[in-house]
N, C-alpha and C positions, 0 to 999 in steps of 0.2 A: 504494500500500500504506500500510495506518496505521498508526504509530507505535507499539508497545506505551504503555500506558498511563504505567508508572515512567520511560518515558524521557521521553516529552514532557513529566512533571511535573518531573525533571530539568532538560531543557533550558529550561525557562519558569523557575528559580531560577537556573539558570547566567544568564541573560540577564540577570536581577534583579539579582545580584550584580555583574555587568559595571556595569550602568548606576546604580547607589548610588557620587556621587562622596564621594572620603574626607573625613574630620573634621577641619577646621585645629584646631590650639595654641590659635591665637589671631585673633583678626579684630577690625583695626579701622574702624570705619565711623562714619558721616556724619564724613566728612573730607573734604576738598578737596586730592585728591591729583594731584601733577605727578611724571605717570613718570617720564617720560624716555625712554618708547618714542613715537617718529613715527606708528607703529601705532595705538596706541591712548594719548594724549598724557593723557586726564586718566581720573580714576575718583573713586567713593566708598567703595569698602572695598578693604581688603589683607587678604585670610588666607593667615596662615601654618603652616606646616608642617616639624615637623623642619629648623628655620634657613630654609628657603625659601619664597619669595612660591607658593605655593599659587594664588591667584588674585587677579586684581585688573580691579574692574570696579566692580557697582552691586547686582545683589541678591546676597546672600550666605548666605537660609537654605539652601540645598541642603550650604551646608557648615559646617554648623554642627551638632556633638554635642551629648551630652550632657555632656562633659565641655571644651568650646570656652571660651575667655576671650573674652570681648565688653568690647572698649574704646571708649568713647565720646571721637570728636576733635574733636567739640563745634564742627564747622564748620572746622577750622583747618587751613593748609597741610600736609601734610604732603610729603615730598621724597626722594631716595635720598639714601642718607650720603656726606658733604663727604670725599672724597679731596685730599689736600695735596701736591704733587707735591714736594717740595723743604725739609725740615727739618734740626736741626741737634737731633734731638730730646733726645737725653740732654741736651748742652749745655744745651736749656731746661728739664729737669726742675733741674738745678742752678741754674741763672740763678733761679728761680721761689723758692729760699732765699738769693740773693744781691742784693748791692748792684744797684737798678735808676738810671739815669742819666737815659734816656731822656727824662724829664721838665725836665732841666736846664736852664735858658735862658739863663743868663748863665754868665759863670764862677764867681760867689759861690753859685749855685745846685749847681754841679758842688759843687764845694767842700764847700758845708753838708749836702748829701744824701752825702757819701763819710763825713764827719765824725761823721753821725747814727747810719751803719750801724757805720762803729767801736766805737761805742760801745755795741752790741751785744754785741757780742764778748766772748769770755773773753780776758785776756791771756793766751795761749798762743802767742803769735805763729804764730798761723793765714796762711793767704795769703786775700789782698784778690781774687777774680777777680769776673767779668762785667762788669759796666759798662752798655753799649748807649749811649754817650753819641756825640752828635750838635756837632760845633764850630760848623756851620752855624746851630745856632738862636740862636747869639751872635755870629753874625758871618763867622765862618769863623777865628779866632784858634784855633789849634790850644793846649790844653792843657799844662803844663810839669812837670815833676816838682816844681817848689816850690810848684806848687800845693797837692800833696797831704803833702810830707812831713812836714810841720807837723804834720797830722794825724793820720799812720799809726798811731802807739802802737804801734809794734813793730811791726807786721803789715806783711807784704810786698803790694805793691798795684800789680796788673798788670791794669787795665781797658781794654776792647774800646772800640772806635767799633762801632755797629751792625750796620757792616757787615761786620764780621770781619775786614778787611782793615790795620788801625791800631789801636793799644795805645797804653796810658801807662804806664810803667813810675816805678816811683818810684825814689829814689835806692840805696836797698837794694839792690833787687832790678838795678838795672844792675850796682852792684858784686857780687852774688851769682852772675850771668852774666858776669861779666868783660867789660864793653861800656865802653870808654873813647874819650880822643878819639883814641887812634891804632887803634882796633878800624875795621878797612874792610867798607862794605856789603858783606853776602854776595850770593851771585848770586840773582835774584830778588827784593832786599830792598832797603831804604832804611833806615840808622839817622840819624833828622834831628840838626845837630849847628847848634849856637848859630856865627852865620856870625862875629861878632866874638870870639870864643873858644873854638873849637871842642870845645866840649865836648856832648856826649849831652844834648837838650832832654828825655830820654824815652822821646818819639817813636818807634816804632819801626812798619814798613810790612812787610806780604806776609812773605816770608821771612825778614827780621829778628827775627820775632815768632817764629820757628823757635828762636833759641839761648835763649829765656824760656823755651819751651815743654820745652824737654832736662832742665832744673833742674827744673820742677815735681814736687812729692809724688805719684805714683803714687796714682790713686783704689782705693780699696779695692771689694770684691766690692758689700760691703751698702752702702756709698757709692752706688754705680753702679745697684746695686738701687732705692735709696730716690730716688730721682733719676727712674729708669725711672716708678715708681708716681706722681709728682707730676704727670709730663709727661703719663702718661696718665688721671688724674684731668682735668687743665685739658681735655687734648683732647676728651674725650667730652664736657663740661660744654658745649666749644662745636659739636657735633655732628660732631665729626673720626671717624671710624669707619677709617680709612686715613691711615698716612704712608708716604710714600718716603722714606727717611731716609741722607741722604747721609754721615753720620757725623760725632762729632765729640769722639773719643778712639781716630783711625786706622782706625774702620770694623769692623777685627776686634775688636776691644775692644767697642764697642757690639753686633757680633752676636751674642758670648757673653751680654752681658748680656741679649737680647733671649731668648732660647734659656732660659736660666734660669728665665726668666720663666716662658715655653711650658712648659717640662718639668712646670714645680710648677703648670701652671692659672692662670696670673697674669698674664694675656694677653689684656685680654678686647676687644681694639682688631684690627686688621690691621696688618702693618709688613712694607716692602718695604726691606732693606736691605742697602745700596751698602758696596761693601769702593774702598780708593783701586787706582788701575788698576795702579801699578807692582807693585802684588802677582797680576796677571791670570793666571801661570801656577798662582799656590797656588789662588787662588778655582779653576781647572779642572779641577785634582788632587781639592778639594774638592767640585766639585760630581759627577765619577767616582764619590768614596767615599759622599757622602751624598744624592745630587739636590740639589732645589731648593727642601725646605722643600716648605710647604701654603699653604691659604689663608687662613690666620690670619699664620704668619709665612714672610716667602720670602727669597731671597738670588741672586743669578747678574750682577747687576748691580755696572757700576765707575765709578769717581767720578775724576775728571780736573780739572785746570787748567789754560787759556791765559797767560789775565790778571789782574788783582786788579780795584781796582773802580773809580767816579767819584769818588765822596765820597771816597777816597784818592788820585784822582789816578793812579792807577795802572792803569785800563783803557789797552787798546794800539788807540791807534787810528792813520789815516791821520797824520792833521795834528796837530800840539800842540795844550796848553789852552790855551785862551784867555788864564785866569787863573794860569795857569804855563808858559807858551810854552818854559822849555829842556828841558819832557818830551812825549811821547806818551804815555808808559802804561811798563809790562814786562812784562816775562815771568815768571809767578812758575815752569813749567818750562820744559827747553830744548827747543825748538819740535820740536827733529832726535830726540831721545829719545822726546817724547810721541807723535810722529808711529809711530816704529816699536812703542810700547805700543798703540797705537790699531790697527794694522793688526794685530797679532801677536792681540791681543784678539778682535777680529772674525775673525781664520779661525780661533779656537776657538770662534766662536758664542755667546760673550758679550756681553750687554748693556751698553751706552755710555752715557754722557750726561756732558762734561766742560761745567765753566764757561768762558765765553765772555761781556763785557761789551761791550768796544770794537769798533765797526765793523771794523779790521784783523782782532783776533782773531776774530770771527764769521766773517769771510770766509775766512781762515785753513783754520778749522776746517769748514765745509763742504767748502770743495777736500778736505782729510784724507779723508772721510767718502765723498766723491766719488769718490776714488782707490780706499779701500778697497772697495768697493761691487764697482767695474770688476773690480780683484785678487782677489778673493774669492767672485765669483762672487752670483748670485742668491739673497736667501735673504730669511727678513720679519726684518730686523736691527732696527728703531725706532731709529737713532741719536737722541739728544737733545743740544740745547743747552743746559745749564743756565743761566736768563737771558737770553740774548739782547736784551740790552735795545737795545743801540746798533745799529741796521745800515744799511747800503746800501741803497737804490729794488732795485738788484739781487737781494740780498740774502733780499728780500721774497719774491720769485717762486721761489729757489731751495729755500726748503723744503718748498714743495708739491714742486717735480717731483725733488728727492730723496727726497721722504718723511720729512725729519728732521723731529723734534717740539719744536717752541719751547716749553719747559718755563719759565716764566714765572710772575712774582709780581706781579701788578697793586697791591699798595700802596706798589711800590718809588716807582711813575708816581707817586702825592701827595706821596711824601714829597721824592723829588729833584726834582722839578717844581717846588719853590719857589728853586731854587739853580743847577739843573742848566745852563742858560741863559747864566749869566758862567762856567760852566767848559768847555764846548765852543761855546758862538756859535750865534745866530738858524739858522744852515742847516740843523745837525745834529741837533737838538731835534727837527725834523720827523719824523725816521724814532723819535725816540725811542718805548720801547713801543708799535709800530705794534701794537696789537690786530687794530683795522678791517681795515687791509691785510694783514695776514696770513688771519686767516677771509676775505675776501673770494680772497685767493691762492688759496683752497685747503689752507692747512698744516693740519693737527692740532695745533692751539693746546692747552696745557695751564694749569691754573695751579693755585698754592701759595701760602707764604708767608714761605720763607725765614725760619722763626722759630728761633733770636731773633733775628734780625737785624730783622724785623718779625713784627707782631702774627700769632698762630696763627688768630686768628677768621679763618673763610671768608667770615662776612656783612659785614665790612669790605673784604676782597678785593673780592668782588662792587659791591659801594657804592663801589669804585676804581675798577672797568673802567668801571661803568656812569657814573658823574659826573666821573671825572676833576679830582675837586675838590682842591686842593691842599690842606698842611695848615696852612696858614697862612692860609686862605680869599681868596688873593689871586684866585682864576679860580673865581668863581662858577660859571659856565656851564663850565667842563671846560679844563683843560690840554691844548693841540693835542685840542680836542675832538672835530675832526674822528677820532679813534682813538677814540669811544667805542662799546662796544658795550651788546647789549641784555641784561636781566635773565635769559632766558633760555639765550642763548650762554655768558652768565658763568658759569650753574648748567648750563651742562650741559660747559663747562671744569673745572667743581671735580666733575665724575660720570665720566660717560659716556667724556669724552673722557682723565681718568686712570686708569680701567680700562684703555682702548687703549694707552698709553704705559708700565703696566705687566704686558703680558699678560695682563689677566683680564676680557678684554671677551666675552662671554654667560654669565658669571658672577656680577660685581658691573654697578655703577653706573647700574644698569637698574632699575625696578621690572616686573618679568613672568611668567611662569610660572616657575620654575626657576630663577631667579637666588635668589643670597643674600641674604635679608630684614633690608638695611644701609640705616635709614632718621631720617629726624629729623622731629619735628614742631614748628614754630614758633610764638611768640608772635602774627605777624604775617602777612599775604601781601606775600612780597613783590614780587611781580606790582602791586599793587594800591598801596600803599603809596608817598608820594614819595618819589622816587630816594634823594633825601637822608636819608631815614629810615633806609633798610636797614640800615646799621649799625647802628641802634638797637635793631632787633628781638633778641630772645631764642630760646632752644633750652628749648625743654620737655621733652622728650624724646627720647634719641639709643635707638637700638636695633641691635643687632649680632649678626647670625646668627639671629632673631627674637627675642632674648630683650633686655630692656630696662635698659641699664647703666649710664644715668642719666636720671634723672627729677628736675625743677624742683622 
């Protein structure tokens, strides 16, 4: 029987209209794009659509309107957007208007760069913070408070070692905290004290740097605000599109500020952020009342500690330093408490990831993990290590077949790879930053950059895993080089593989149909390019949800 006529003209436009694919936003093409899908690994256009990758392949007119944005990528890399597994992000929106150290080399250098920033300053006796100063680039001679009092001009001056783990306090500021030579290390801490007169060098380690932190000025709302907006200018500039942000004014503090942000539109980055674990039953009250946040900004996640660090001496490991044989490390919580936050955490189904440095603490902390796993029954937890830097041969193999995720920052390897050596001994270096063996294990390797502790750039990261170049250029050819891995393992640590680690994997860190259109296009290939250049290369353009939120 035939058709009435109205229907088959019908059904011939219904069919029409099925097969008319829609109109992207925007398409960019002749670019030389690296997905990040196994699938289909490269392409030369992306269109997108309402925030998401639309399509991505090689011809593009079928999706292309009349009202389509056509961008020319003039042949250049283009990537998914740099996920940072591991920031201290507020902290570096401040750091980014404070005294920088890092650069110091001797002590006259500490000295004149503290002396310059003072000088800055209104007399208002403001307080002195950030620092990022490194003792090792002069030697290892740790700092003194008469270094700087000379200086101060009033201002109270409480600056970081890098690694967040050791402070300098000036003479004020000890007498402002009440820290004398009869004040005893708190648990967790070390206050170093002059051995021929026991008086406060400063100095102060881990949990010592707790009775500084009680006295400090409470930051204000628009403080916090304008700190947020800096941190996330620098990020985008270097194609950060995502941080996991483990906090660094208590966690709750920072998540308000991030939330304000979100509320008023002022958010135009992704942020995953960690509250500290001893607060595990408010965060599950909390996420009862409110969920988990979107995918601009999220929350469900707790932030923990074993150990402190190397560069302080302070990671816990088997056997003492080398270079300080009457310590192993400490503990900066008590092992018996964090353990019951750790388990009590996980049977409410939240997300983990405590630091962990020294080979004890790491081992430690897997058994923990192990245990809870057994107790708690079945379920896709991600535990993570934040760090991991030091482990056991053993060690290695354990986090594949637990499934924990080595959250890791590959510039730590250049930076303590010039020193690291005289403070644990030839044997234990070996396992240091196993990249290799880990991705070879199996594990779900992630990385970051602990900034500020180190640099935010991901193209620096990457130029760590991949050349293992120290930063003193002592190991041309790579620090235990045998741990070096390839440009693309490293780009697909700073994607793909921090999607997984924070819940949003067929979402982000993919470029594909339906994922989120979170990408950067660089100066440079750095496929192509010498290993040692990578760092060099630029960010031309970061883009976030498809819409473009910094441009070179």
């Amino acid at each position: 029987m035939r058709l009435p006529y109205f229907l088959a003209f019908f059904m011939l436009a219904f069919s029409a209209c099925q097969s008319e694919k829609p109109s992207a936003d925007t398409i960019y093409y002749n670019a030389n794009i690296w997905t990040g899908d196994p699938k289909q690994p490269s392409a030369s256009v992306l269109a997108i659509k309402d925030g998401k990758v639309l399509f991505a392949g090689d011809d593009y007119q079928s999706y292309q309107g009349a009202e389509t944005e056509l961008v020319d990528v003039q042949g250049r890399l283009l990537v998914p957007g740099f996920m940072d597994n591991h920031t201290h992000f507020l902290d570096g929106g401040f750091q980014l208007a404070s005294v920088e150290l890092r650069d110091a080399q001797t002590p006259e250098d500490f000295i004149r760069l503290l002396a310059e920033f003072t000088h800055t300053l209104p007399n208002d006796g403001r307080w002195i913070l950030g620092g990022n100063w490194d003792h090792e680039a002069w030697g290892g001679e740790l700092p003194r408070r008469e270094w700087i009092d000379s200086i101060a001009g009033g201002h109270p001056i409480f600056v970081s070692r890098l690694d967040g783990h050791m402070a300098l306090a000036s003479t004020q500021v000890l007498e402002l905290a009440g820290i004398t030579s009869d004040t005893p290390d708190p648990e967790g801490g070390t206050i170093i004290k002059n051995p021929l007169t026991g008086e406060p060098t400063g100095i102060l380690k881990d949990e010592a740097m707790s009775v500084v932190y009680a006295i400090l000025p409470d930051r204000t709302e628009a403080e916090l605000d304008e700190a947020l907006q800096r941190a996330v200018t620098h990020a985008l500039s270097l194609g950060v599109t995502q941080v996991h942000d483990v906090g660094s004014f208590g966690g709750w503090t920072d998540l308000a500020t991030y939330q304000r942000a979100h509320q008023k539109g002022e958010l135009p980055m992704r942020i995953y952020s960690f509250v500290p674990i001893s607060s595990w039953a408010k965060l599950a009250d909390y996420i009862a009342e409110n969920g988990t946040g979107d995918d601009v900004l999220r929350w469900g996640a707790l932030k923990g500690f074993v150990d402190g660090s190397l560069g302080s001496t302070t990671a816990w490991f088997y056997d003492p330093y080398v270079d300080e044989p009457e310590t192993s490390g400490l503990l900066v919580n008590d092992t018996t408490q964090l353990r019951k936050w750790i388990l009590a955490a996980d049977s409410a189904g939240l997300h983990i990831g405590v630091h962990a440095i020294g080979d004890r603490a790491n081992d430690w902390l897997l058994n923990v993990y192990a245990e809870a796993a057994a107790r708690n029954g079945q379920r896709d937890r991600r535990f993570r290590i934040e760090h991991a830097q030091h482990l056991t041969r053993e060690a290695i193999g354990r986090f594949a077949e637990l499934g924990v995720i080595p959250s890791m920052q590959p510039y730590h390897a250049i930076d303590d790879g010039r020193w690291a050596e005289k403070r644990i001994g030839p044997e234990r270096i070996k396992t240091t930053y196993p990249f290799r063996s880990l991705l070879d294990a199996g594990a779900p390797l992630t990385f970051g950059s602990d900034w500020t502790v180190a640099p935010l750039n991901p193209l620096e990261g990457i130029y760590a895993a991949v050349t293992r170049r120290t930063l003193d250029g002592a190991n041309p050819e790579g620090w235990m080089p045998q741990e070096k891995i390839s440009v693309e393992e490293a780009l697909r640590c700073y994607t793909a593989a921090n999607a997984y680690a924070g819940y949003q994997e067929g979402r982000l860190g993919v470029l594909k149909p339906g994922y989120r259109a979170d990408f950067v296009i660089l100066s440079e290939n750095i496929f192509e390019v010498a290993p040692e250049r990578i760092k060099e290369v630029e960010v031309l353009r970061t883009v976030v949800n498809g819409e473009a939120v910094y441009v070179k």
